[in-house]
C-alpha positions in Angstrom: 7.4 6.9 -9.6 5.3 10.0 -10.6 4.2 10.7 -14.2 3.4 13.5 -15.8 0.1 13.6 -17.8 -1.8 16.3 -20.0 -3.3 17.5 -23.2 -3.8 20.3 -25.5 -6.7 19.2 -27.9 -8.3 22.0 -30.0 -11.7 21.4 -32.0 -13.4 24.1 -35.0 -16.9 24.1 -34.6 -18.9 26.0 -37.3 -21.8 25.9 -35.8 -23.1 25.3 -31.7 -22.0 21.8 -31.1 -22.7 19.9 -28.0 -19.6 17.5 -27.2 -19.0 14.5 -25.5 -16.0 13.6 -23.8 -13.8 10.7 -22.1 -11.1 12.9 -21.1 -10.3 11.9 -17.3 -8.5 9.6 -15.5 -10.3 6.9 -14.6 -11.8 7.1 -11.1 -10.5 3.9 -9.7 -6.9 6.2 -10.1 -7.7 9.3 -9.0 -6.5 8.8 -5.4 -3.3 8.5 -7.4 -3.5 12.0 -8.6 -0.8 14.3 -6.1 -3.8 17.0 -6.9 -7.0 16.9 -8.7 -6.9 17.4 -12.5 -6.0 20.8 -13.7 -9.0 20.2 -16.7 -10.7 23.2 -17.9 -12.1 24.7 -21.2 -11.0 27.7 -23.1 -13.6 29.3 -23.8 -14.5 28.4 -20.2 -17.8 26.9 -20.3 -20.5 24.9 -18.2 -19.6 20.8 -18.1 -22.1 18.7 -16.9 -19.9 15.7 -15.7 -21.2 11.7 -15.3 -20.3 8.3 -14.4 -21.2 5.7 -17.9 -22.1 2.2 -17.0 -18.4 1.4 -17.9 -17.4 3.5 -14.6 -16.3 5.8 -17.1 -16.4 10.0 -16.1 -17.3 11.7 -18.7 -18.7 14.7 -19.5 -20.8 16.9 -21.5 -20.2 20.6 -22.8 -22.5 22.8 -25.2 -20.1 24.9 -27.2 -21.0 28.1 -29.1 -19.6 28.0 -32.6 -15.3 28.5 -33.3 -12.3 26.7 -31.5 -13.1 25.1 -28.1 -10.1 24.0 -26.2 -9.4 21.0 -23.6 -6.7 21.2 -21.4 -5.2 19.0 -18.8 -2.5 18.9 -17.0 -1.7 16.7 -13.5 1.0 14.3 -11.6 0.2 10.6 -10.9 1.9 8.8 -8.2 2.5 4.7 -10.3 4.0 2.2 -8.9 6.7 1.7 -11.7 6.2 -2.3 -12.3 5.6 -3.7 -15.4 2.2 -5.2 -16.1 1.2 -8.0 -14.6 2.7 -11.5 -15.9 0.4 -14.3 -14.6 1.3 -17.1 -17.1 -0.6 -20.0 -15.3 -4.2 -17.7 -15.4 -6.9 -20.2 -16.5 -9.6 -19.4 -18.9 -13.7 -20.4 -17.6 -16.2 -22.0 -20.1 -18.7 -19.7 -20.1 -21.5 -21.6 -17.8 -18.7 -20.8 -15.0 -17.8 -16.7 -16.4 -19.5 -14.0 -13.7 -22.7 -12.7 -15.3 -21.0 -8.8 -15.8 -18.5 -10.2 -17.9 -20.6 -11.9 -20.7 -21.3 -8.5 -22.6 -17.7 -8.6 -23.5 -17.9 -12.2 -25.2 -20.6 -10.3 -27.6 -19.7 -8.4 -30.7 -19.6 -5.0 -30.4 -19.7 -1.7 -33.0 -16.2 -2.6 -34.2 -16.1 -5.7 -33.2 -17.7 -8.4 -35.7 -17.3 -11.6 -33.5 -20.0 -12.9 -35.8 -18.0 -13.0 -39.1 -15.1 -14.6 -40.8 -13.0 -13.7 -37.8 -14.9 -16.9 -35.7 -14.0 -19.5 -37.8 -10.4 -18.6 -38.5 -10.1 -17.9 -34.7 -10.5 -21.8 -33.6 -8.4 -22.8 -36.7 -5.5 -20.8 -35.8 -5.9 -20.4 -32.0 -8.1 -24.0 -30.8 -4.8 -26.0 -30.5 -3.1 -23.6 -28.5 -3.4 -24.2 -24.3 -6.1 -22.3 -23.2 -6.0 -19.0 -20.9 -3.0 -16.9 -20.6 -0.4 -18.9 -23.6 -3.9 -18.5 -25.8 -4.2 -14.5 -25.1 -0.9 -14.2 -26.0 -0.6 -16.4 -29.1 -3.5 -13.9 -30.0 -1.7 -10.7 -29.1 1.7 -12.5 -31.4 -0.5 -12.9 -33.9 -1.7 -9.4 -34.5 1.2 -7.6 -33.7 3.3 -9.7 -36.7 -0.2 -9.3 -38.9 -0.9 -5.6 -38.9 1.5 -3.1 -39.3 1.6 0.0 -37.2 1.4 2.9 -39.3 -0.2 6.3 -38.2 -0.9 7.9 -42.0 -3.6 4.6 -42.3 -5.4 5.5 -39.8 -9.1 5.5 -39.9 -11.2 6.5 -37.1 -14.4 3.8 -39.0 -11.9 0.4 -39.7 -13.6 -2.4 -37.9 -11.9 -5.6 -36.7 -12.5 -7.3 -39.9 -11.6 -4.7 -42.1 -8.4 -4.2 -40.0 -7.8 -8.0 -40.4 -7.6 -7.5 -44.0 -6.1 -4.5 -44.5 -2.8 -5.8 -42.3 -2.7 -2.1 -41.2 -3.7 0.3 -38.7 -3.3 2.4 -35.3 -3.0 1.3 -31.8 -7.1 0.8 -32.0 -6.8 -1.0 -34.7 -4.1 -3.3 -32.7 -6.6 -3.5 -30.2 -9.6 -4.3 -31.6 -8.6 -7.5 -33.3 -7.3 -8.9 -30.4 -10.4 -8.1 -28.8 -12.3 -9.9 -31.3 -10.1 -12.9 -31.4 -10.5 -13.6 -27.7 -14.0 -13.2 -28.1 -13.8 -15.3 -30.7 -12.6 -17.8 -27.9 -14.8 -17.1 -25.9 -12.5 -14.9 -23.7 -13.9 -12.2 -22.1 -12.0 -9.0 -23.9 -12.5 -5.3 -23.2 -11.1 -2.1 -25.0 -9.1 0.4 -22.8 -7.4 3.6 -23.9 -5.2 5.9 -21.7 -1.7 7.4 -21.2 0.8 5.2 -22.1 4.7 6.8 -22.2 7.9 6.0 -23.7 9.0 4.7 -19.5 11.4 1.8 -19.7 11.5 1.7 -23.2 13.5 3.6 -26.1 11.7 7.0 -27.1 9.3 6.6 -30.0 9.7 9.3 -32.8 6.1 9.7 -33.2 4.1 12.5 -31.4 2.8 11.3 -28.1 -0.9 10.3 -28.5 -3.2 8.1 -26.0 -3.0 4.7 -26.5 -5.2 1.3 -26.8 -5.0 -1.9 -24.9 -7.1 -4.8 -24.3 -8.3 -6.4 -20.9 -8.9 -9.7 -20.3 -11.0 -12.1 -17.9 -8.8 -14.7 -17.1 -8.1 -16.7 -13.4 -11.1 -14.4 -11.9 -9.5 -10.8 -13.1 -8.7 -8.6 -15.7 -5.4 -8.8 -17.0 -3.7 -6.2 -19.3 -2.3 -7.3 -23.1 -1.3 -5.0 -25.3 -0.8 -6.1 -29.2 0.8 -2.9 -30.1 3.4 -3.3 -28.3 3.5 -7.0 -27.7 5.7 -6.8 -24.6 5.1 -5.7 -21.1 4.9 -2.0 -20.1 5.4 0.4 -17.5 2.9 3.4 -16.4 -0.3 3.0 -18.2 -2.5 5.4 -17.0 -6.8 4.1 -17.4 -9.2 6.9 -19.2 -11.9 4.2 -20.2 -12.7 1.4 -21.3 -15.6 -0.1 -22.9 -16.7 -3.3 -25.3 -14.8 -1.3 -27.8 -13.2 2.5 -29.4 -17.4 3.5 -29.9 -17.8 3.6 -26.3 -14.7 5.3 -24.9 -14.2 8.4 -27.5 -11.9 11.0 -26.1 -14.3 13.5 -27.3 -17.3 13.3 -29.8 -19.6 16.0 -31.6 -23.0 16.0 -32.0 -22.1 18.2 -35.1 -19.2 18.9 -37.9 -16.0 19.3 -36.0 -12.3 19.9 -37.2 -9.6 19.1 -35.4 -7.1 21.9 -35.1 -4.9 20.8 -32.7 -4.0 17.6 -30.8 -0.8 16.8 -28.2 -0.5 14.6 -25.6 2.2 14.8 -22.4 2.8 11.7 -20.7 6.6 11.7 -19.4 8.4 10.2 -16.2 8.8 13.0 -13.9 12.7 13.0 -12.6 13.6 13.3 -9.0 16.8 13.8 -7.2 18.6 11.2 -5.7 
């Protein structure tokens, strides 16, 4: 299937700003792309452009003060399958994890492995059979314990704080289960990307980019997502990091306002 993907996202800078950004597909996709990305800046401006040590492209962009734009519009061939169901995926002790993915068993900015979240971790989830059944008993868990709910968001909650609160956003979603696998020591990464209403019915909210988590089971990543609790079609990568800290989709090194922000991610229709 091909996909439609894009973005209008407007930021008020009162003063020069330099800015960050995580705004591409990521580059293990873009053979995907029918074209390259149709990205570009209004005003149009210099972008110094880098890989992260997440295999992240990012870039960087001074801006002069007032409203800097980010645009981005593009086609992406998907294969149109639902993610991956491996329910038999077995879950390493750590002595037998690959050395690159131990920085994901650690906590992280938003993360707090290292808190109340540990102990009540092996209380709820230690009984359950390890590996695949244990990831999703997590990802059950938080989707019944948070509610989704876009006018509580809050671009500082942390994993704990989201644990108490029972509410949040999609990162929110994600970064609890992150911290509960960790919590198991289950490898557990943050990714954020394009994720459409393909397969499912439409949701009423504005499109935005959405949050999953990755995990390291049966010698690969696997995708979960809490949010949503059930398998998807058409995610699209950005990023992903240990958690929302390192993946921003754009962050200034100054005040910023946010003027205006939509998303396009919609099944292209072909003829039959």
């Amino acid at each position: 299937m091909l996909i439609r993907i894009g973005f209008d996202i407007a930021l008020r800078l009162p003063a020069s700003t330099t800015i960050i950004y995580l705004l591409h597909v990521y580059p293990a996709r873009a053979g995907d792309l029918l074209k390259p990305e149709n990205f570009r800046t209004e005003p149009e401006l210099p972008v110094e452009e880098y890989v992260d040590s997440f295999g992240n492209l990012c870039g960087r962009i001074n801006c002069p003060p007032g409203v800097i734009r980010f645009l981005n519009d593009a086609t992406i061939r998907d294969p149109g399958e639902l993610d991956a169901y491996v329910p038999d995926a077995p879950q390493y002790e750590v002595k037998e994890l690959p050395v690159e993915t131990l920085s994901f068993l650690l906590p992280s900015r938003y993360c707090e492995v290292d808190s109340e979240l540990l102990d009540f971790a092996w209380k709820t989830f230690g009984g359950t059979p390890p590996g695949w059944p244990r990831v999703q008993a997590i990802c059950d868990f938080v989707h019944d314990h948070l509610r989704f709910d876009y006018q509580q968001a809050r671009a500082n909650r942390t994993a704990l704080e989201g644990f108490r609160e029972k509410v949040g956003v999609c990162r929110d979603f994600t970064h609890l289960a992150v911290t509960l696998c960790r919590c198991m020591n289950i490898p557990a990464r943050y990714a954020t990307g394009y994720l459409g209403d393909i397969g499912v019915p439409r949701d009423p909210n504005p499109m935005d980019f959405s949050a999953w988590i990755e995990v390291y089971l049966g010698s690969q990543w696997h995708t979960f997502d809490a949010r949503h609790n059930r398998r998807r079609i058409g995610r699209v990568l950005i990023a992903r990091g240990r958690d929302a800290g390192d993946v921003p989709i754009t962050m200034a090194f100054g005040r910023s306002l946010l003027e205006h922000f939509r998303v396009v991610t919609d099944e292209v229709k072909t003829a039959a």
